[in-house]
C-alpha positions in Angstrom: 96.3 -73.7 231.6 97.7 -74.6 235.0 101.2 -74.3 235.4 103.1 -78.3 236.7 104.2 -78.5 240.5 107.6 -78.2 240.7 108.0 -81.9 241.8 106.3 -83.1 238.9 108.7 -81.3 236.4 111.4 -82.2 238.2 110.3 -86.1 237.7 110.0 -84.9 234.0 113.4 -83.6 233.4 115.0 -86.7 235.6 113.0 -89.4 233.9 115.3 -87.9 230.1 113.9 -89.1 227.0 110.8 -90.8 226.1 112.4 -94.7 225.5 111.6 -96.6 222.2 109.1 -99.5 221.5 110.0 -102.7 223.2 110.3 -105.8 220.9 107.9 -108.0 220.6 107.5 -111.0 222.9 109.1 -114.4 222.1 106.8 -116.3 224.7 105.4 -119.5 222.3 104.1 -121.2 225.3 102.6 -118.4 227.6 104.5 -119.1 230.9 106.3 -115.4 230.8 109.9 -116.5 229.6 111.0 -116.1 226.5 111.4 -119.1 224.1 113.9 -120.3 221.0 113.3 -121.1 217.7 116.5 -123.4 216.2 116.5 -124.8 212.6 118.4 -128.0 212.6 121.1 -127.1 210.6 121.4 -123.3 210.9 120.7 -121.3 208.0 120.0 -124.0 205.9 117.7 -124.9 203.4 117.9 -128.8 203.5 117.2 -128.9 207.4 114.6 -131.9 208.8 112.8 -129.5 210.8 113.2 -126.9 213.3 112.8 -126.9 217.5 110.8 -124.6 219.6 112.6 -124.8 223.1 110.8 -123.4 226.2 112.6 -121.1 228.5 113.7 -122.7 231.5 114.5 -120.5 234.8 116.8 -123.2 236.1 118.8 -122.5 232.6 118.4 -126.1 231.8 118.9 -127.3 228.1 117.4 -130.2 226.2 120.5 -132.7 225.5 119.9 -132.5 221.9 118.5 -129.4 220.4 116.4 -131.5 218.2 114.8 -133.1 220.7 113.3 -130.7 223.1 111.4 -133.7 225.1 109.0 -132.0 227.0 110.8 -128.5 226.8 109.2 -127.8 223.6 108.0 -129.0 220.1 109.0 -130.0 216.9 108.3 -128.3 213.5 108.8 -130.4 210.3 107.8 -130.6 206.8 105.5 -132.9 205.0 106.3 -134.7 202.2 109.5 -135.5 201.9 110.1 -131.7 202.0 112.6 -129.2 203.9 113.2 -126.5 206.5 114.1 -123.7 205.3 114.2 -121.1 208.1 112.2 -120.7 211.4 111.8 -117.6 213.2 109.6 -116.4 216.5 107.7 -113.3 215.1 105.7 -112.0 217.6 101.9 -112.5 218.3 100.3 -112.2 215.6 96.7 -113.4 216.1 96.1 -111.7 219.2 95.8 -114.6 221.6 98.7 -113.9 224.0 101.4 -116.3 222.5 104.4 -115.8 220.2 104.3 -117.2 216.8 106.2 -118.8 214.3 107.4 -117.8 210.8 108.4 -120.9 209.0 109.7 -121.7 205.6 109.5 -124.8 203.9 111.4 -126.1 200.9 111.4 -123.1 198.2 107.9 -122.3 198.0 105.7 -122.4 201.1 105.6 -119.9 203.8 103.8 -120.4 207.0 102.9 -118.6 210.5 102.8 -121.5 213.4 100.4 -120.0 216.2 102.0 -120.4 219.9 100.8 -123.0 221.9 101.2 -124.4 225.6 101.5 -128.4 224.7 104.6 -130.3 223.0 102.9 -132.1 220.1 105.3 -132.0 216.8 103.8 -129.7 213.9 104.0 -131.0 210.4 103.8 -128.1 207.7 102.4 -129.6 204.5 102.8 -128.9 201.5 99.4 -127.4 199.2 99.9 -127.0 195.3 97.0 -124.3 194.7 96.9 -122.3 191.5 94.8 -118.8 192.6 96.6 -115.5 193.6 95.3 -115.4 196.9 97.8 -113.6 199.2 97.1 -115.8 202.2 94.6 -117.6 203.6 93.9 -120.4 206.4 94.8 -124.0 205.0 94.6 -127.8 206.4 98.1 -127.9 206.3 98.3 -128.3 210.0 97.8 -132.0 211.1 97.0 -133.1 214.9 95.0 -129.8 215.0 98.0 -127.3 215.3 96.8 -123.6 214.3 98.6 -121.5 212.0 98.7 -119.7 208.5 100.0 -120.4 205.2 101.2 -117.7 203.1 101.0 -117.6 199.1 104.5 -115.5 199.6 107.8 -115.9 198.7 109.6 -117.2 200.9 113.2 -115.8 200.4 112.3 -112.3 201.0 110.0 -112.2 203.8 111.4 -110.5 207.8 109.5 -109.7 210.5 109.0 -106.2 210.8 107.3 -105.5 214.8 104.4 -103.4 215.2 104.4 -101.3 212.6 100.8 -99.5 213.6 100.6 -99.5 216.9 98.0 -102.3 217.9 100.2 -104.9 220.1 100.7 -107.5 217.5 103.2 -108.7 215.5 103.3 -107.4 211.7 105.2 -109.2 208.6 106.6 -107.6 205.3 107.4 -109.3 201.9 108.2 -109.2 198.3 106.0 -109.9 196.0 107.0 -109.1 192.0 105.3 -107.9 189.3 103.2 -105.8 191.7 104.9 -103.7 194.2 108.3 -103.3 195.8 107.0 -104.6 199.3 103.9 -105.0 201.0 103.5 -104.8 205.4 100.9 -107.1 206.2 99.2 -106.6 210.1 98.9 -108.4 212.9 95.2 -108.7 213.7 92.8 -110.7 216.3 90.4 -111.5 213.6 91.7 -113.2 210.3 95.4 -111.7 210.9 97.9 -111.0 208.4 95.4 -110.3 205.9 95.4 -106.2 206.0 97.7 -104.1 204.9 99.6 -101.5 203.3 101.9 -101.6 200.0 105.6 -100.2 199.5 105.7 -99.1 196.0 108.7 -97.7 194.0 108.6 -94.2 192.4 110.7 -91.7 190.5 114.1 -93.3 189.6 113.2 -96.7 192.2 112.7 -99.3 189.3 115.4 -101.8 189.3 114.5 -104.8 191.9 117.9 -106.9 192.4 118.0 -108.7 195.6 115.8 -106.7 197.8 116.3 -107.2 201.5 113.5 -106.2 204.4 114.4 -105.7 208.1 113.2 -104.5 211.5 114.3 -101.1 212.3 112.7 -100.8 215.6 111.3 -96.8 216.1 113.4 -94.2 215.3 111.3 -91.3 215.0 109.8 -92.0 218.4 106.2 -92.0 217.7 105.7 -95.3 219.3 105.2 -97.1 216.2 107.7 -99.8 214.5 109.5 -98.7 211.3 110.4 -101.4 208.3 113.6 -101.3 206.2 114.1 -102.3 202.4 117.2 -102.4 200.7 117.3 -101.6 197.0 119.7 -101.2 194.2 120.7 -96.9 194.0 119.6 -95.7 190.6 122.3 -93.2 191.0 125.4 -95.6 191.8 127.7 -97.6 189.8 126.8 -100.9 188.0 128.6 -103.7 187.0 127.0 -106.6 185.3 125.0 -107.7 188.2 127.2 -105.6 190.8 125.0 -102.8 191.9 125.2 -100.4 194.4 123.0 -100.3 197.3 120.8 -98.0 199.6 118.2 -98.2 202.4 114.8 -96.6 202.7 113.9 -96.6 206.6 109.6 -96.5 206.2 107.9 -95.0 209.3 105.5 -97.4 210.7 101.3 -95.8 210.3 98.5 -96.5 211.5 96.9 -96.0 207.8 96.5 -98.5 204.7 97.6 -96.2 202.3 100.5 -96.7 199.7 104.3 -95.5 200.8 106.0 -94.5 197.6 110.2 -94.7 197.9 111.2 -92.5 195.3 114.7 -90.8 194.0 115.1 -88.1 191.3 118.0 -87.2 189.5 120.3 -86.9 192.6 120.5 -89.1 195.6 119.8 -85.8 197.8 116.1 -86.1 196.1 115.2 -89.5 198.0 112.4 -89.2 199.8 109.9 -91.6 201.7 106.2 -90.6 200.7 102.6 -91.8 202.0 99.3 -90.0 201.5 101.9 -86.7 200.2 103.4 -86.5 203.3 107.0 -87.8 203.9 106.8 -90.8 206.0 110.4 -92.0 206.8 113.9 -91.6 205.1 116.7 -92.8 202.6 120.3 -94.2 203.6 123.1 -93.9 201.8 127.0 -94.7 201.7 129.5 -92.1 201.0 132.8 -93.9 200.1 135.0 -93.5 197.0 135.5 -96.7 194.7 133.3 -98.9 196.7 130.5 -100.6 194.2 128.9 -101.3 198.1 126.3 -103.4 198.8 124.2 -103.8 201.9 125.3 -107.0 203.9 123.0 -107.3 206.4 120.8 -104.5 208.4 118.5 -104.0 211.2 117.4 -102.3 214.6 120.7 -101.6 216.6 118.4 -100.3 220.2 118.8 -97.1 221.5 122.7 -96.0 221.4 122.8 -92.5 221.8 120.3 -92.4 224.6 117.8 -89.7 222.9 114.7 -92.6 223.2 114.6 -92.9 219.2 115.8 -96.4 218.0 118.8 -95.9 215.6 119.5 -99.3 213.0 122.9 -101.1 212.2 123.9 -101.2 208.0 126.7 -103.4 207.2 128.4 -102.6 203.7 130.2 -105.2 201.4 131.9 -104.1 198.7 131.6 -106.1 195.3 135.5 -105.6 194.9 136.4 -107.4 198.2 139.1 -104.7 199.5 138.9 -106.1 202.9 137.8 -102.5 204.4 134.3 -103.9 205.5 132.2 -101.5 207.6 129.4 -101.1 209.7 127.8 -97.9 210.0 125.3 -96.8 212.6 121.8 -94.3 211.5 120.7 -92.6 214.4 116.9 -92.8 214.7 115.4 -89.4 213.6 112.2 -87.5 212.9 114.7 -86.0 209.7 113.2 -86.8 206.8 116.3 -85.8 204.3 118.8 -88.4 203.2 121.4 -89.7 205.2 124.8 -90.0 204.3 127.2 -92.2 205.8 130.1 -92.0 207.4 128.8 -87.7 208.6 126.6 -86.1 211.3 123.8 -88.9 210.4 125.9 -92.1 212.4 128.8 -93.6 213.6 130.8 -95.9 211.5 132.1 -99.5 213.4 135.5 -100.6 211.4 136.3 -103.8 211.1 133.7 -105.6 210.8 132.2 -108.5 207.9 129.5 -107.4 206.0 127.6 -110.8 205.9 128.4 -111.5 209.6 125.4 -111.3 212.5 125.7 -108.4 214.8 123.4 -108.3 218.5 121.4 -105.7 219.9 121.3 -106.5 223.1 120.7 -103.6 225.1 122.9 -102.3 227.9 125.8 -104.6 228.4 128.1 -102.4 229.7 126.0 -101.4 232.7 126.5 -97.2 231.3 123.0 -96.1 230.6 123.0 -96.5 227.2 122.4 -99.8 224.7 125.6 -101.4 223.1 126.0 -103.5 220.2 127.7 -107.0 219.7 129.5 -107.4 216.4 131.7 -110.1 214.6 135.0 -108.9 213.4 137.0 -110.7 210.8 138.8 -112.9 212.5 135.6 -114.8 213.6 136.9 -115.8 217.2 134.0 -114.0 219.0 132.1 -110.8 219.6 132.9 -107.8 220.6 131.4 -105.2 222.4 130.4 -101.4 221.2 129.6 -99.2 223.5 126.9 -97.2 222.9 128.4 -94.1 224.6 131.6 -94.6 222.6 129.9 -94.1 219.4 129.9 -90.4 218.2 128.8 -88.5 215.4 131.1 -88.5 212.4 133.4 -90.8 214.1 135.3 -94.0 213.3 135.4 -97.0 215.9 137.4 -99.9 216.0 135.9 -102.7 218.4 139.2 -105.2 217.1 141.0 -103.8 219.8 138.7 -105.0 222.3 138.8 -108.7 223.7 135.5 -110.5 222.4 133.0 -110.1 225.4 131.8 -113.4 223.8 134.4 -115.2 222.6 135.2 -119.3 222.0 133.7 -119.8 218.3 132.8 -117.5 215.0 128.6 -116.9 214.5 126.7 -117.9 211.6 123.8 -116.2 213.9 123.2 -114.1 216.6 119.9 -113.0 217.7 118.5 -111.5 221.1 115.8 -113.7 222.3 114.6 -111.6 225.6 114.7 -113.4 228.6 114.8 -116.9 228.6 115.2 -117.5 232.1 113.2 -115.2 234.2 116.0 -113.1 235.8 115.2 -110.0 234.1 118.0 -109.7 231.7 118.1 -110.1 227.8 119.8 -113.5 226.7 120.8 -114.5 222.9 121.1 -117.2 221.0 123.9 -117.9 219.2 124.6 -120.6 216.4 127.2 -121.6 213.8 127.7 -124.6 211.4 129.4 -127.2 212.7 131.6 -130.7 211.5 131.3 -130.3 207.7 128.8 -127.0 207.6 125.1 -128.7 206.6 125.2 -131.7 208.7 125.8 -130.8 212.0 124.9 -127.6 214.1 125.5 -125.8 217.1 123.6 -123.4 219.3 124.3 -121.5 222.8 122.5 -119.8 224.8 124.5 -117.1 226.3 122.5 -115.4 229.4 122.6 -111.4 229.8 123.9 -109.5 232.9 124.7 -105.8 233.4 127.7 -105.5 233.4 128.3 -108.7 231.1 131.0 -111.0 232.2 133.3 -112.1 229.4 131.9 -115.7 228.3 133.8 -118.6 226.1 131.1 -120.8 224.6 133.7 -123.5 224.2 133.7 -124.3 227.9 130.0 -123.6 228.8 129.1 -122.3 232.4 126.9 -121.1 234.7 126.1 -118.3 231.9 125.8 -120.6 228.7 123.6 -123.6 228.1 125.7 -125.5 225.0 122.5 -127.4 223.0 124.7 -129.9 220.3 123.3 -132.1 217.2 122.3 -135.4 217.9 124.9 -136.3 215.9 128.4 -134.9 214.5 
């Protein structure tokens, strides 16, 4: 064994830790910036359609985010049908372009393949009557590619790359079968492999399951998937459960992960092929019948190169002491327990309400995190190297770094105009809530400038409704 030059371990030890998995790409059209994806009434389920809007280095805008011109293309639903949701995911199929997840009405679920040209898609609906779990339809008129998916589509998230390959991955409920299953990305019939997430032990009830993105926070490269279930140990109510989280390690294998819990929480453990493949969450708070809120990949906030993942608590009594507490990412497979040495809690903060991961806005080193207090008059900024173990932070006492309206939604979207920087897009209901929406998109620097989306500038591009 040869022993390293002493200029090479010195580039070691300077370069620090090994950084996490990047996110996917959100380039639909394949010119290197990334792209948007905006329902036309946000978060609704009685929207006409949904626009694709091309990035634009100049930072232009359509005039109406419904009609992208020749900025981007329409997706709508046949039939007399509805948007439900539309999402960019990732590639997918392997050809270089971003796709899109889209839902339509109550029952259909489709992936919309990236593509260069602005010709409108029209998803239509299939009545079929087999189990298949997914397979290529003619439900794509003027010769649009995509998939439809015999899923439901109220619990479906993309999940990143779970095994390592480049492409984009998907995970889903499906009842009566298994708790979850990870479908792959693949170049040749894609989305059609996978692996299963079954429950075990104590693991039985299915309420209200939620799925999410965690990013990789055992730092092997690969994404990890999180699912939100009802704790067989806490309190019930009625239909008022309490809530935990199972972070599952992404694999390159097929084989079954098994979430299971024995008599106490401390026994929760994350199984696949009899090893322990990623790890449970739980809240540790007196006379809260807590539920998760919304979850999902935070970025890197301590600066070890392991991802770390956002959990926002509601409680079914409404006591106003909403929370959001922060995992570090880990190669520990024991339970966490949260607020302790496991995270950081973030005070203040709605359970139900978006928060960002939008990497370094502070210009220290280390990611930061955007949340939405209660007030709803903006975002505020957490600093990554703020947040400490076992600690309590309160961002209410900051001024929002984005400020100017409340969020229904707030998503990182990568680069949108080409300057290097991560940019988000930002939405909320507007006028009388499912008429009329609003988007922004609100461009990154390091450091970040304070921005009011209510008088747009050089660093927000305001896209309005037609009408409202």
């Amino acid at each position: 064994m040869h022993a390293l030059p002493i200029a090479a371990i010195l580039l070691l030890l300077a370069a620090g830790p090994a950084r996490a998995a990047e996110p996917l790409s959100h380039d639909v059209n394949g010119d290197g910036l990334a792209d948007v994806a905006m329902l036309d009434d946000v978060e609704s389920i009685d929207a006409d359609g949904a626009t694709v809007l091309f990035g634009a280095r100049d930072r232009s805008g359509s005039q109406y985010h419904e009609e992208p011109g020749d900025r981007g293309f329409r997706i709508a639903a046949g039939d007399g049908e509805s948007m439900g949701g539309a999402e960019i995911i990732g590639d997918v199929n392997g050809d270089g372009l971003a796709d899109v997840l889209a839902i339509v009405g109550d029952y259909d679920t489709f992936v919309v393949f990236g593509k260069r040209d602005t010709e409108p898609v029209v998803l239509q609906h299939y009545e079929e009557e087999d189990d298949l779990a997914m397979s290529p339809r003619p439900e794509f008129r003027d010769g649009t590619g995509g998939i439809a998916l015999n899923v439901s589509p109220t619990f479906i998230a993309p999940v990143g790359d779970v095994n390592g390959d480049g492409l984009a991955d998907l995970a889903h409920i499906r009842y009566g079968e298994y708790l979850a299953r990870v479908r792959l990305g693949a170049r040749d019939k894609p989305l059609r492999r996978g692996f299963n997430i079954r429950r075990g032990g104590r693991v039985k009830r299915i309420i209200n399951p939620q799925l999410g993105r965690a990013g990789d926070t055992n730092g092997d490269g690969l994404g990890d998937v999180l699912v939100a279930v009802p704790d067989p140990n806490g309190r019930r109510d009625g239909f008022d459960v309490e809530e935990m989280a199972f972070v599952v390690w992404g694999r390159k294998g097929t084989s079954d992960v098994v979430l299971g819990q024995g008599r106490r929480s401390r026994s929760a453990r994350v199984r696949a092929g009899g090893r322990r493949a990623g790890r449970a969450i739980f809240h540790r708070r007196k006379g809260c019948w807590c539920d998760v809120g919304r979850f999902g990949y935070a970025g890197d906030l301590d600066g070890d190169g392991r991802d770390d993942v956002a959990v926002s608590w509601h409680s079914s009594f409404d006591t106003g002491d909403e929370r959001t507490d922060v995992v570090w990412g880990s190669r520990k497979t024991r339970p966490a327990f949260l607020p302790g040495r496991a995270g950081a809690t973030i005070t203040g903060t709605e359970g139900y309400e978006p928060f960002v991961a939008w990497g370094d806005r502070n210009g220290d080193g280390r990611d930061d995190l955007l949340v939405q207090t209660r007030r709803g008059n903006g975002l505020r900024l957490v600093s990554g190297r703020r947040l400490r173990s076992g600690r309590r932070l309160d961002p209410t006492r900051n001024a929002p770094l984005v400020h100017g309206s409340s969020f229904t939604i707030a998503q990182a979207i990568g680069d949108f105009d080409g300057d290097g920087q991560q940019d988000f897009l930002g939405g909320q209901y507007h006028g009388d809530g499912f008429v009329d929406a609003i988007y922004w998109i609100v461009y990154g620097a390091n450091p970040q400038p304070r921005v009011n989306v209510a008088r747009p500038d050089a660093n927000v591009t305001r896209l309005p409704p037609k009408e409202g």
